[in-house]
C-alpha positions as CSV (number, residue, x, y, z in Angstrom):
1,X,209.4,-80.0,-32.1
2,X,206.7,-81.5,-30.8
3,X,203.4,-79.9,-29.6
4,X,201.9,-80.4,-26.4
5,X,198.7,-82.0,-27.4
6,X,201.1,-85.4,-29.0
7,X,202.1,-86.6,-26.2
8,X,199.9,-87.9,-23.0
9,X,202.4,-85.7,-20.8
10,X,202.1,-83.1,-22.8
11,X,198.2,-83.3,-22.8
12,X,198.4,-83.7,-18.6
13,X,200.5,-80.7,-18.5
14,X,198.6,-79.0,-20.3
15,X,195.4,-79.5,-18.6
16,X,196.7,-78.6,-15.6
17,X,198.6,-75.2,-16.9
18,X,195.2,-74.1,-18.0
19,X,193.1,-75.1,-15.0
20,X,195.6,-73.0,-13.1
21,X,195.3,-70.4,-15.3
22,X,191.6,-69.9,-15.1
23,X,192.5,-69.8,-10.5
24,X,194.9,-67.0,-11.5
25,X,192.9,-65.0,-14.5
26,X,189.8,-64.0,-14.1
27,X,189.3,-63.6,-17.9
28,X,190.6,-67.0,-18.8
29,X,187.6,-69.7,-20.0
30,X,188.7,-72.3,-17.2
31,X,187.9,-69.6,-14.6
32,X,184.3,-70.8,-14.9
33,X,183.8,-74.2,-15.2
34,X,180.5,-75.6,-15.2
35,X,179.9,-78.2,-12.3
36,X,177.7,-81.2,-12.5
37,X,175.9,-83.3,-9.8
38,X,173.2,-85.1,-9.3
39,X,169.8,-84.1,-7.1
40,X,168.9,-85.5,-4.6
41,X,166.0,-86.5,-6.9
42,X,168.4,-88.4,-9.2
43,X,168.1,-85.1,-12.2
44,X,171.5,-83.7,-13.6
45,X,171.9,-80.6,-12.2
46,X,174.6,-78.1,-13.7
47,X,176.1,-74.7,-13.1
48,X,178.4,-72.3,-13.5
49,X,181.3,-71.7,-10.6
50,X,184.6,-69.2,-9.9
51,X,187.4,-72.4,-9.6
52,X,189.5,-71.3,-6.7
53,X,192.4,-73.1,-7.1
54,X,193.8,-76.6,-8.7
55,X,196.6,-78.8,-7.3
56,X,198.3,-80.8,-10.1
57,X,200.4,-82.7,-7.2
58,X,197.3,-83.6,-4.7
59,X,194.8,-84.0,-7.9
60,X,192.3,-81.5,-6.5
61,X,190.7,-78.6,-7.1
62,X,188.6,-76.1,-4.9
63,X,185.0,-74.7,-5.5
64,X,183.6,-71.8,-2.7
65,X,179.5,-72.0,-2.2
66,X,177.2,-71.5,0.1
67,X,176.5,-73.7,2.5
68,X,172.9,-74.0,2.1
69,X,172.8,-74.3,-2.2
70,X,171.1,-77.1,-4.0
71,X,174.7,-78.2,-4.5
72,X,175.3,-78.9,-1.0
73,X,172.3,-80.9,-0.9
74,X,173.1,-82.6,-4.3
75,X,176.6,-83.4,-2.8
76,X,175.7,-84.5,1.1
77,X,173.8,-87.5,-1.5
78,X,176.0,-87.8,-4.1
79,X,179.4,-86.9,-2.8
80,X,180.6,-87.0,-6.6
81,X,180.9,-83.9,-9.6
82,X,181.9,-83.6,-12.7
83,X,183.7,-80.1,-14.3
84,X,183.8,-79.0,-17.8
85,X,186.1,-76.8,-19.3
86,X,186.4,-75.8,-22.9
87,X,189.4,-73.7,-23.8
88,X,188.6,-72.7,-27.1
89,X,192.0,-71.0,-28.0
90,X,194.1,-74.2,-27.3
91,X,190.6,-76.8,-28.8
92,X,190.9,-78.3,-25.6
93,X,188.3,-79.4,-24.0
94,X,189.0,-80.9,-19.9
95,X,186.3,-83.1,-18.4
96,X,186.9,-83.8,-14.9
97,X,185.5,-86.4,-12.7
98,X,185.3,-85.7,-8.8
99,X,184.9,-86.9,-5.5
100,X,184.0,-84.1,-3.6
101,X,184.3,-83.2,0.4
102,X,182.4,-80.2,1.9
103,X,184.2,-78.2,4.6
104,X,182.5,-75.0,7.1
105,X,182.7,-73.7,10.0
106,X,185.9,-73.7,12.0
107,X,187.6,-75.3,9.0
108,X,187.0,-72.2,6.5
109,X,187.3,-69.7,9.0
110,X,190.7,-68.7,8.2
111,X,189.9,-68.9,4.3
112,X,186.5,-66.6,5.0
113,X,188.8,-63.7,6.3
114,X,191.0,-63.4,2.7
115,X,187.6,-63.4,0.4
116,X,187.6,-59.8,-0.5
117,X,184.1,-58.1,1.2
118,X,182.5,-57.5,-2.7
119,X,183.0,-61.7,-2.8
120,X,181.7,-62.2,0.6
121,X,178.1,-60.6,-0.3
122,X,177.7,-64.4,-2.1
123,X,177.1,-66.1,0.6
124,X,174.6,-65.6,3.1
125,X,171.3,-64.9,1.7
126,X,168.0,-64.6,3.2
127,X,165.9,-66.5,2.2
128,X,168.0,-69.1,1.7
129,X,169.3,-69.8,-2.4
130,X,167.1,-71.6,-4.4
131,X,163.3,-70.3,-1.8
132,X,160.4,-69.6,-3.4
133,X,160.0,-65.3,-3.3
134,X,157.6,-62.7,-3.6
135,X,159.1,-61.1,-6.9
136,X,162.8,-61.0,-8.5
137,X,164.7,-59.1,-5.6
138,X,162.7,-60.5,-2.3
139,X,166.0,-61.4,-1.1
140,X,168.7,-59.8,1.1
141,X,172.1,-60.5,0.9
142,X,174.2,-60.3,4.4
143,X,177.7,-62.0,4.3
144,X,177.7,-64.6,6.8
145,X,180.4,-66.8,7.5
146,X,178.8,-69.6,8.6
147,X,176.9,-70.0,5.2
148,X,180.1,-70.0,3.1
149,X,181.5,-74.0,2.3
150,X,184.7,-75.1,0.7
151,X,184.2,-77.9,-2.0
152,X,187.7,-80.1,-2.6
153,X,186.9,-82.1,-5.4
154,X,189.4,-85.1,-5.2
155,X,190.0,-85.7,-8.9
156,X,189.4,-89.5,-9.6
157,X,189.2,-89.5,-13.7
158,X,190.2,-86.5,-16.9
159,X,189.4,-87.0,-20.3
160,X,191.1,-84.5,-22.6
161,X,190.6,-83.9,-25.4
162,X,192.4,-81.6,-28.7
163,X,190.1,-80.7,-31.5
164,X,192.7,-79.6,-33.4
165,X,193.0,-80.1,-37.6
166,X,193.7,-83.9,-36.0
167,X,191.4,-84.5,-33.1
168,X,193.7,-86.4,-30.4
169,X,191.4,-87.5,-26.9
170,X,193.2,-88.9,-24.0
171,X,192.0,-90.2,-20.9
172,X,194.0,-90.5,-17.3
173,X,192.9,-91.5,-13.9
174,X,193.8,-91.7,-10.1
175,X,193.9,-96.0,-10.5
176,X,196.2,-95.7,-13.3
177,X,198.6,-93.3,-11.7
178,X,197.4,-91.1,-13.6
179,X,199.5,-93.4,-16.8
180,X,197.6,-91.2,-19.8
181,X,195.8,-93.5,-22.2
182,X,194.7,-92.3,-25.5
183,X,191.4,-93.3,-26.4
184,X,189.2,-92.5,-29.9
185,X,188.2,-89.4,-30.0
């Protein structure tokens, strides 16, 4: 029988089982990816984010933030972004690649109303994220839609890769049709 990580399909499907397992399980390591952009500066920037959901058909995931985060301002810039994901019960580790569009307002509205109110307290803070304050909790939190932003990363390039006993790296992208390509590891 042959394992997932042998084949290039088996690698694809596997990445995208366990992106969509860290959207459904809140306990699972792909639930928090870490996100990289670039300032508006031209310094890497990375953090941690909640992945909201991935779409192995369309290519995308999504990311929630606010609206007025260094991200944002990284991303109106640099529209690009690159996740990390390291799954250390399977030794895989997913780097993804992203073009990345920022929605608001009218366009989120519908999503804003099915964020559970204990998630909603994350955007809309005063002053806004990333201010200079007075001490560690010179802030207040007030959910505000209008401050909450929908990030679809447009996946454009994945390099997996298995660390298993035989370390197996494979890369696939949007130009190649996504036609996996195994590469050195």
């Amino acid at each position: 029988m042959t394992e997932w990580f042998e084949t290039t399909q088996g690698t694809w499907d596997a990445l995208w089982a366990t992106l969509a397992r860290g959207v459904a399980d809140a306990d699972h390591p792909a639930r928090r990816p870490t996100f990289a952009t670039v300032s508006s500066d031209g310094w890497p920037e990375a953090r941690t984010i909640v992945l909201r959901s991935a779409d192995p058909q369309a290519a995308e995931i999504t990311v929630h933030t606010d609206l007025f985060s260094d991200k944002i301002k990284s991303l109106t810039k640099t529209p690009r972004a690159a996740l990390h994901v390291w799954d250390e019960s399977q030794q895989l580790q997913i780097r993804l690649q992203t073009e990345v569009s920022i929605q608001s307002g009218a366009k989120t509205s519908a999503l804003w109303d099915k964020i559970p109110d204990h998630a909603q307290q994350s955007y809309g803070v005063t002053p806004s994220p990333g201010t200079v304050i007075d001490g560690a909790l010179g802030y207040l939190k007030e959910p505000d839609p209008a401050t909450f932003a929908l990030l679809i990363c447009r996946v454009m390039h994945v390099d997996a890769v298995h660390l298993g006993a035989v370390h197996r790296r494979v890369s696939f992208s949007r130009a190649r049709h996504w036609d996996g390509q195994w590469l050195s590891p």
